[in-house]
C-alpha positions in Angstrom: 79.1 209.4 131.5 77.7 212.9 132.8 80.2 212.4 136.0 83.0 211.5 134.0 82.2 214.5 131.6 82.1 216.6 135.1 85.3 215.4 136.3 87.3 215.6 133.3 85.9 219.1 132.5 85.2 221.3 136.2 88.7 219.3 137.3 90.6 221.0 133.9 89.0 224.1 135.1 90.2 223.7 139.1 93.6 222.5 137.8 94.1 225.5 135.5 93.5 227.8 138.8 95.3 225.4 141.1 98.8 226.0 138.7 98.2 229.7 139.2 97.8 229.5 142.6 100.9 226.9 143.2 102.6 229.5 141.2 101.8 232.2 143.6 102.3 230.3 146.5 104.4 226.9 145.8 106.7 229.0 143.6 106.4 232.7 145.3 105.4 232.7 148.6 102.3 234.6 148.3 99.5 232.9 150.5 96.0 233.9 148.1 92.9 233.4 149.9 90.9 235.3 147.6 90.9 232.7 144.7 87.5 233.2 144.2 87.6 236.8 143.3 89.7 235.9 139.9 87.7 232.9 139.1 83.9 234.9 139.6 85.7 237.9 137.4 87.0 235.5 134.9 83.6 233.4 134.7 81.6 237.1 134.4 83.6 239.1 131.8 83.8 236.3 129.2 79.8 235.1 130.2 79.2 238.8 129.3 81.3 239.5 125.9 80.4 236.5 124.5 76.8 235.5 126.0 72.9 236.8 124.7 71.3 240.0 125.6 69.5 239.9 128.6 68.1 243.4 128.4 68.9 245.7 131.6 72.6 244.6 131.7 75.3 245.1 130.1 76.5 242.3 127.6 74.9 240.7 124.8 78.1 241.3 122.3 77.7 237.5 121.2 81.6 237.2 120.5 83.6 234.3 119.9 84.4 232.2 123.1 88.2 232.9 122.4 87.7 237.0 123.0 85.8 235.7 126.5 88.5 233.9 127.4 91.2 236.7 126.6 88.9 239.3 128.4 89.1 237.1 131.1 92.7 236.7 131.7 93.1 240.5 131.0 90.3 241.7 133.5 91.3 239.2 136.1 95.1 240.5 135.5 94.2 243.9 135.7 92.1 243.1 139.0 95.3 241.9 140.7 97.4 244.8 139.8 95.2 247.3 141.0 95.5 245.4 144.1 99.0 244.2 144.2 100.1 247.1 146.7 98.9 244.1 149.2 102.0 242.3 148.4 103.6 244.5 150.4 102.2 243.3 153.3 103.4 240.3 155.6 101.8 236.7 155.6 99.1 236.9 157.4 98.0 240.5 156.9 98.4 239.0 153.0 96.1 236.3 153.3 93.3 238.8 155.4 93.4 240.9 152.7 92.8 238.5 150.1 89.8 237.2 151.4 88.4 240.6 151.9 88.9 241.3 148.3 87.3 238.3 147.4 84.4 238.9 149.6 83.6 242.6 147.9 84.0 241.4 144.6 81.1 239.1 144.9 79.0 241.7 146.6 79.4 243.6 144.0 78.5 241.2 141.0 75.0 240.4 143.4 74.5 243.7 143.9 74.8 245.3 140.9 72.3 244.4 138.5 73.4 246.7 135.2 76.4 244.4 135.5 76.0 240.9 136.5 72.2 240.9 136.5 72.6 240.1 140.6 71.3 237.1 142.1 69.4 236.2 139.1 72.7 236.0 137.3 73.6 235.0 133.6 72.5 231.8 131.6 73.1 231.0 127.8 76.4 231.3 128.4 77.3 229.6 124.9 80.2 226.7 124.2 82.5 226.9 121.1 80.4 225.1 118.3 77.6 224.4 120.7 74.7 225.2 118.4 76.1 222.5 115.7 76.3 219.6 118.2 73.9 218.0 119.7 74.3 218.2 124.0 76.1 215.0 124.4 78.2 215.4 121.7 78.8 219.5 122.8 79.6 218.3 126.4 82.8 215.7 125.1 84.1 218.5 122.5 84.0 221.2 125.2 85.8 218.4 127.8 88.5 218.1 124.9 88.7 221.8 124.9 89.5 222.2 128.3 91.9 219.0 128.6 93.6 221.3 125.4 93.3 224.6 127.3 94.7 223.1 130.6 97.9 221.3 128.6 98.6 224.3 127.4 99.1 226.2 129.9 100.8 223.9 131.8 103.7 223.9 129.7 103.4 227.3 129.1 103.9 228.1 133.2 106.7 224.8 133.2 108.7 226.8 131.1 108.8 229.8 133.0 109.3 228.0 136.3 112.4 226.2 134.8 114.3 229.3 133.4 116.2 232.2 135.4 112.6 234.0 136.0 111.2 231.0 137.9 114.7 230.3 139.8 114.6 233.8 140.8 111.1 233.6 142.7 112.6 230.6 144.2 115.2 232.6 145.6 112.6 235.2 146.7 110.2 232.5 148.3 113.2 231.3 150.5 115.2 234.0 151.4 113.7 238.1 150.2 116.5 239.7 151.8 119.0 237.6 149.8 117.1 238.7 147.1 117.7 241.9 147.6 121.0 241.9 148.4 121.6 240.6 145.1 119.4 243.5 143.3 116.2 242.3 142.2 113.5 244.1 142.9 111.5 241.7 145.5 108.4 244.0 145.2 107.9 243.8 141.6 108.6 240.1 140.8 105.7 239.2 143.9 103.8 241.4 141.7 104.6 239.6 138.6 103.8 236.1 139.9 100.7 237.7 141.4 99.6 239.0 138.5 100.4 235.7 136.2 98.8 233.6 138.8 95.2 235.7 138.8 95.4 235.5 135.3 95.2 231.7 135.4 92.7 231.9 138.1 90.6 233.9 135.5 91.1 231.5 132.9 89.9 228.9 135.0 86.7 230.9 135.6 86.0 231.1 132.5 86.3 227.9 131.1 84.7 226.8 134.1 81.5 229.1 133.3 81.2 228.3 129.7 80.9 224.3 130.9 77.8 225.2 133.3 76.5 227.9 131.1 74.6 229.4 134.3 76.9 231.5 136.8 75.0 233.8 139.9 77.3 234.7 142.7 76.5 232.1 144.8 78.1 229.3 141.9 81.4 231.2 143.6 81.6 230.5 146.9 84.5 231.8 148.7 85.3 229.2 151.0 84.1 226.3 148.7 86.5 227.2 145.7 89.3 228.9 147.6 89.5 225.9 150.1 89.3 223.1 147.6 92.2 224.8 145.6 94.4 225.6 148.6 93.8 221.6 149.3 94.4 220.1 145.4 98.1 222.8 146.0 98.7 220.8 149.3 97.4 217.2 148.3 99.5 217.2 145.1 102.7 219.1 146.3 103.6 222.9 146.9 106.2 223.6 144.0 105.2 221.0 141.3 102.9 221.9 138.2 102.2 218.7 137.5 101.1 217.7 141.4 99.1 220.7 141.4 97.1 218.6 138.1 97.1 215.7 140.4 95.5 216.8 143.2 92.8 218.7 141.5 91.6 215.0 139.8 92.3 213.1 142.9 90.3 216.1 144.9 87.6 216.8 142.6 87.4 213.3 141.4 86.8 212.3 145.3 84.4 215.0 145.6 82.5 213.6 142.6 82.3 210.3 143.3 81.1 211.3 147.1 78.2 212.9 145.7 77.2 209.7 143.3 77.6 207.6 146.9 75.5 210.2 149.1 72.2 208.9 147.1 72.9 205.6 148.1 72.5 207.1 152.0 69.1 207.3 153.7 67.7 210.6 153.8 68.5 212.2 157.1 72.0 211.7 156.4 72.1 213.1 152.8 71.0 216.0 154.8 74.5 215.6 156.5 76.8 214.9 153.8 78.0 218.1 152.8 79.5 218.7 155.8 81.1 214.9 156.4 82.4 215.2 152.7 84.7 218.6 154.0 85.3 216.4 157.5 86.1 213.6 155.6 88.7 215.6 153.1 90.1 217.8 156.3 90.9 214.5 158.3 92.5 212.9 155.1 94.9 216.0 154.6 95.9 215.9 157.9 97.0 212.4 157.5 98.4 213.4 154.4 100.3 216.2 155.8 101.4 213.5 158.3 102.7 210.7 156.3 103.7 212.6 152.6 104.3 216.3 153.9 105.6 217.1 150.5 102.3 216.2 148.8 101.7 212.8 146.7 104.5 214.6 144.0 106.2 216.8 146.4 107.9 219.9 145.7 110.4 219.8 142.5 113.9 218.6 143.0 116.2 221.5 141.6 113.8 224.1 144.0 114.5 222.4 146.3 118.1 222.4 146.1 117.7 225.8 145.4 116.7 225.8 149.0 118.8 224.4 150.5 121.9 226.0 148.6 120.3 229.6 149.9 119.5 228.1 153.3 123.7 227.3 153.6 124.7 230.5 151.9 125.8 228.3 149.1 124.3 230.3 146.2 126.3 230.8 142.7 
């Protein structure tokens, strides 16, 4: 049941991220490679206003897991604006500078110990109602709060997508100088899909941190997280919310059940299996990208008429 448990609950948490990054890059454009910056800032700020005092750090405020949760969508939100003058940038010079960011936020929760306690990093993290259940019970209620948190938002970000805000970062995904030529402000509506889309990503974190209830700068590894989001975006479809869900069960449930299999392996090559699990996933994408380029859901049907209508100049 503890694997079940783990993939109902760390998949909720990789699908929350997974719609904010489909919604910065299926919806937007805007290739993120520094996922793991919002999801370690999310996971930190609500472990610190609502986890014990550790003495020497700061924290210790022992609020309610709600107040974690909304410091982490703000801090995580206000991360990506003071940032967002990257969206300026092309593509590729995008997706360095994403990763960079990514990389000096985590140096900077293992180095500074007044903050994050470094590499010894912060436990006790505490669940909603966790002290009146007993740890099976606490681990099924804190599942069903995920599931809740993750439905949620889902139709919170379907609803955006389907009015004139989310047609209009269609429009800017598939042709920004249309966009322009029409008066909206390309600049500032990447920004606000940037900034919506970190805020999810911190979300994630923190859900994700209050489930563990241990977090150290090495629980967010940069190409771990960032990868297995870019592929759950890919396997279920670029452009679809609800394949974006998809592939974060079908990728994270694979993942799972890979580890249960690798005991069953002798020795030397449980030493090996980390690496054939990413060989393994790389090799099915490709055949994925192959046979279903639009993902298992594929990309939603009025974008992409959306797409095509810009494409022919046919655009009311």
């Amino acid at each position: 049941m503890g694997y079940l448990i783990s993939i109902l609950c760390i998949g909720a948490s990789y699908a929350i991220a997974t719609l904010g990054l489909n919604l910065q890059w299926g919806y937007t454009g805007l290739f993120n490679i520094g996922v793991a910056a919002f999801f370690a800032v999310g996971a930190y700020t609500s472990a610190i206003l609502t986890g014990p005092d550790w003495g020497g750090m700061i924290g210790g405020f022992g609020l309610p897991y709600p107040v974690g949760l909304a410091g982490a969508v703000v801090f995580a939100a206000l991360l990506a604006y003071a940032i967002a003058f990257v969206l300026r940038l092309e593509f590729g010079f995008l997706a360095i500078a994403s990763i960079m960011l990514s990389t000096v936020v985590i140096l900077i929760f293992k180095n500074e110990m007044w903050l994050t306690n470094g590499v010894w990093g912060i436990g006790g993290i505490p669940r909603p109602f966790g002290e009146m259940l007993s740890p099976a019970t606490s681990d099924w209620v804190y599942t069903a709060v995920a599931l809740g948190i993750l439905v949620g938002v889902y139709f919170l970000l379907e609803k955006g997508v389907r009015s004139p805000w989310g047609r209009t970062l269609g429009i800017i995904k598939e042709d920004p100088t249309l966009a322009e030529m029409v008066g909206k402000d390309v600049y500032k509506w990447r920004r606000t899909s940037w900034i919506i889309g970190s805020m999810y990503m911190g979300l994630a974190g923190a859900v994700y941190g209050h489930y563990i209830q241990y977090i150290n700068p090495r629980t967010f590894d940069d190409v771990m997280i960032t990868f297995l989001c870019l592929c759950m975006v890919v396997i279920g479809g670029s452009g679809n919310n609800k394949g974006s869900i998809l592939g974060a069960y079908v990728l994270w449930g694979t993942w799972t059940v890979s580890e249960i299999l690798t005991g069953f392996l002798p020795e030397a090559w449980q030493l090996r299996a980390p690496f054939v699990r990413v060989l393994v996933i790389g090799i099915a994408i490709i055949l994925l990208l192959r046979f279903r380029p639009r993902g298992l859901i594929g990309r939603e049907a009025a974008i992409s008429k959306m797409g095509e209508r810009i494409r022919t100049g046919r655009v009311e």
